[in-house]
C-alpha positions in Angstrom: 38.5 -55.8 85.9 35.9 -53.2 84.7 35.5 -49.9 86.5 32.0 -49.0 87.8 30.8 -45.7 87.6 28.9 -43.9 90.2 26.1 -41.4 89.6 26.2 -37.6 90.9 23.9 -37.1 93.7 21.1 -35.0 92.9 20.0 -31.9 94.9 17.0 -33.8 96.4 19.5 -36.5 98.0 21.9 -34.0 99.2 22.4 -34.5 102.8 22.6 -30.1 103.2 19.5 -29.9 100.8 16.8 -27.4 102.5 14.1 -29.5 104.8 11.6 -28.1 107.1 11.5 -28.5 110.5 10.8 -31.6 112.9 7.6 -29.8 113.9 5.7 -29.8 110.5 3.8 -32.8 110.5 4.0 -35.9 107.9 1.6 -35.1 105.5 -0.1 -37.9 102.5 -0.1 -37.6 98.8 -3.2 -37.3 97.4 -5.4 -37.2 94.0 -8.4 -34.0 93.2 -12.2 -35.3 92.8 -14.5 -33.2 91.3 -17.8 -34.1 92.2 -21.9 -33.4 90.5 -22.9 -32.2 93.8 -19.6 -30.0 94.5 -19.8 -27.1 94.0 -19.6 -23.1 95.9 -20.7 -19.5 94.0 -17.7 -16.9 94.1 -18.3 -13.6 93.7 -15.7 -11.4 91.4 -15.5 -8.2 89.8 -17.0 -9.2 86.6 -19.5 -11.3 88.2 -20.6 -14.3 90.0 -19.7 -17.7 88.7 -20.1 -21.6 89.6 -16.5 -23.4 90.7 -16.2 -26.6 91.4 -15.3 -27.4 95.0 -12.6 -30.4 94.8 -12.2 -32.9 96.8 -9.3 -35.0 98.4 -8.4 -38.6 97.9 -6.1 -39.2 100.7 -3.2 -41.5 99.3 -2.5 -43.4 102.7 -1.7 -47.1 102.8 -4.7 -48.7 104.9 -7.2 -45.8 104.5 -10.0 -45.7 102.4 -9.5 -48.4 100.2 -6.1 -47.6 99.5 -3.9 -50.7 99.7 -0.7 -51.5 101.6 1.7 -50.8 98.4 -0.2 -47.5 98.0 -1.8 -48.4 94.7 -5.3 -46.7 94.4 -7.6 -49.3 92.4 -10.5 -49.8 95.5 -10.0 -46.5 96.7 -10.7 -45.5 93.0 -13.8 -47.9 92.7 -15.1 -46.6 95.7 -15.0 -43.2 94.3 -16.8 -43.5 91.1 -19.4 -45.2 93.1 -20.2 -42.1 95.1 -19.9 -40.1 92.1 -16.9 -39.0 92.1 -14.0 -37.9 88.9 -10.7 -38.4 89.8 -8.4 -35.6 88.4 -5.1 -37.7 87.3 -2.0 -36.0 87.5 -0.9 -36.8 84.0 -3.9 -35.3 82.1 -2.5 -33.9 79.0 -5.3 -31.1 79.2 -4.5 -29.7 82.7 -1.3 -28.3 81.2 0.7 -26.1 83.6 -0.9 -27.8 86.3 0.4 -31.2 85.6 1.3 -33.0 88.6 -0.3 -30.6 90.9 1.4 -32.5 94.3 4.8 -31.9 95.4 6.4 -33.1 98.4 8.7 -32.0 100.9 10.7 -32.8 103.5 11.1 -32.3 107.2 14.4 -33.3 109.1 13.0 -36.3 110.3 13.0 -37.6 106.8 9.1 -37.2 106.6 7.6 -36.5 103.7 4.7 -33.1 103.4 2.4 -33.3 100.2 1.1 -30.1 99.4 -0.3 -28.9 96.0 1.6 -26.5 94.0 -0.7 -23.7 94.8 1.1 -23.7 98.0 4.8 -22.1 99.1 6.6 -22.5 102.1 9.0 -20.1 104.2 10.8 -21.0 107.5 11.3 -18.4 109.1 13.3 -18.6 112.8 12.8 -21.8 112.7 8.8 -21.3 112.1 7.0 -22.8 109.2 4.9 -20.1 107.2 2.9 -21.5 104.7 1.0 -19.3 101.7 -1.9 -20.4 99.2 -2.3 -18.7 95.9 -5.5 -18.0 95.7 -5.4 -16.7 92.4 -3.6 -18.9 90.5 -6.2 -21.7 92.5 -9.2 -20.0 91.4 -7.4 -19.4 87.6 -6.9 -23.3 87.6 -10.7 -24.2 88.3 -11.5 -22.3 85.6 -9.5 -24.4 83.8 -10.8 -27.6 84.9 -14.2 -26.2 83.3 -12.8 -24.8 80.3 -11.0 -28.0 79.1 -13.4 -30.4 80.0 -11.5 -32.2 82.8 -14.9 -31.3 84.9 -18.4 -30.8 83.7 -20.5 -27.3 84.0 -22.8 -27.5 87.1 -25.9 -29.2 86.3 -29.0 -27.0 86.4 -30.8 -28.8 88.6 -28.3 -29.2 91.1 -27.2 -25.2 91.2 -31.0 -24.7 91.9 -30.5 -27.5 94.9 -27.5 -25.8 96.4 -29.4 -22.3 96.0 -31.9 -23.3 98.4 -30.5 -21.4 101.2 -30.1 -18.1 99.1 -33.9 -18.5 99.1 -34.4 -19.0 102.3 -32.2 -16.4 103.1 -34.2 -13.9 100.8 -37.7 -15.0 101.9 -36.1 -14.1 105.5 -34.8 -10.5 103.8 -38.4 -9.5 102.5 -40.5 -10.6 106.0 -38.2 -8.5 107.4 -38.9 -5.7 104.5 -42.4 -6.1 104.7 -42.3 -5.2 108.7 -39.8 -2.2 108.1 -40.7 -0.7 105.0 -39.1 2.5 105.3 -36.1 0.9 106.0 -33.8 1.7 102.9 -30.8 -0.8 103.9 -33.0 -3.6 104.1 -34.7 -3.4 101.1 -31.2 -2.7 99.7 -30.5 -6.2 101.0 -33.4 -7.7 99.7 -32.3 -6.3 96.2 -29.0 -7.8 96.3 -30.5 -10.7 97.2 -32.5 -11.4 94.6 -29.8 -10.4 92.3 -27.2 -12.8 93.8 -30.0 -15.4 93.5 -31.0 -15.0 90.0 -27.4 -15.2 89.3 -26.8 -17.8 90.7 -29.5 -19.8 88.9 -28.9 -17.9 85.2 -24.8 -18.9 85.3 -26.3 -22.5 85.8 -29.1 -22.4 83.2 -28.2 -24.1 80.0 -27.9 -22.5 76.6 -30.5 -21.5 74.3 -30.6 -23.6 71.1 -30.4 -21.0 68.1 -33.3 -20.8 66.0 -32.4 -22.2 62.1 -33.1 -19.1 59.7 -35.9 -20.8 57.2 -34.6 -20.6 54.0 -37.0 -18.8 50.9 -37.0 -20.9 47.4 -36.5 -18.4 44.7 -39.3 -17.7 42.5 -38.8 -20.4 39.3 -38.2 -18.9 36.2 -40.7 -18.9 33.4 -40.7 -21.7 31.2 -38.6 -20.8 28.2 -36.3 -18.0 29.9 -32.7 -18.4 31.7 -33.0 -17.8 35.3 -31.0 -14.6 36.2 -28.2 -14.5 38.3 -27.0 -11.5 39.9 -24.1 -10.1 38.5 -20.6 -9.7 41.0 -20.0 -6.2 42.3 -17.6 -4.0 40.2 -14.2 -4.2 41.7 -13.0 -0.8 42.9 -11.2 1.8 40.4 -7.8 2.3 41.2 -7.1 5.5 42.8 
């Protein structure tokens, strides 16, 4: 009779691996969207910039086109129909950020999806969770920089910047009534900065001008065009 042989249980099956409480709530997988129309301006150190603002396709049975097994095809359809990109989590080009879901566990055996931009201490029996904002903002770059999402569209960043106008236009009534008011019209100034930075980040590149090339003067007929001699390697020292 042959022997069977059992496999080791891994650290994910151990029944004393680390879960969270009862109280944190079951929580779905899901995919990032990036989307034409989604998008929000951050303000930095170095500057202002256009990020894309993603959005979530909830991965639960019965919602959204999602079917039963929890395969994604109509949900998917229904998607690209609104315009949406669906950011896979296997994309070669988002490199570190591959698989950007992980799950956990509470002690009911229900599982919490959370992306890996988020950690999770208990704490007393109290569930602290922390996003890294850095590392979130470092990997929307990264979506623009690889191509995994287009650069806002001009026309759309001037759409979106409607309300910094009206918000200006407010600004410089209120400037024009209260002239000697130095913080307003500070206000208006940053205003209009924020504004046309908003709208130059978004503005597409110039096309560099071709240099026109000369034709060199033919030579007379009968005589050997000249040709510029090569410069005199340096004397050794």
């Amino acid at each position: 009779m042959s022997s069977i042989i059992g496999t080791r249980i891994r650290g994910e099956e151990r029944a004393d691996r680390p879960r969270l409480p009862s109280s944190e709530p079951a929580r779905p997988s899901f995919l990032y969207m990036s989307h034409p129309f989604a998008w929000y301006w951050h303000e930095g150190e170095g500057g202002g910039e256009w990020l894309p603002r993603l959005l979530r396709m909830v991965i639960q049975p019965g919602v959204n086109g999602v079917r039963r097994d929890g395969s994604t095809g109509p949900a998917r359809t229904m998607a690209a129909e609104r315009g949406s990109t669906v950011i896979e989590y296997s994309d070669p080009r988002l490199g570190r950020w591959a698989d950007y879901v992980q799950v956990f566990e509470n002690t009911n055996g229900h599982k919490i999806h959370k992306s890996i931009f988020d950690s999770v201490r208990v704490i007393a029996g109290r569930v602290r969770w922390k996003h890294d904002r850095d590392d979130y903002m470092t990997f929307l770059r990264h979506l623009l920089a690889s191509g995994i999402v287009d650069p806002i569209d001009p026309d759309v960043a001037h759409e979106l910047a409607e309300r910094e106008r009206s918000t200006l236009a407010r600004l410089e009534q209120r400037e024009a009534r209260n002239p000697a008011d130095r913080n307003l019209a500070a206000q208006a100034e940053a205003q209009r900065q924020r504004l046309a930075a908003m709208l130059s980040a978004a503005a597409p590149p110039k096309p560099k001008r071709r240099k026109r090339r000369t034709k060199a003067p033919a030579a007379p007929a009968g005589d050997f065009a000249t040709v510029p001699a090569p410069p005199e390697p340096a004397a050794d020292v």
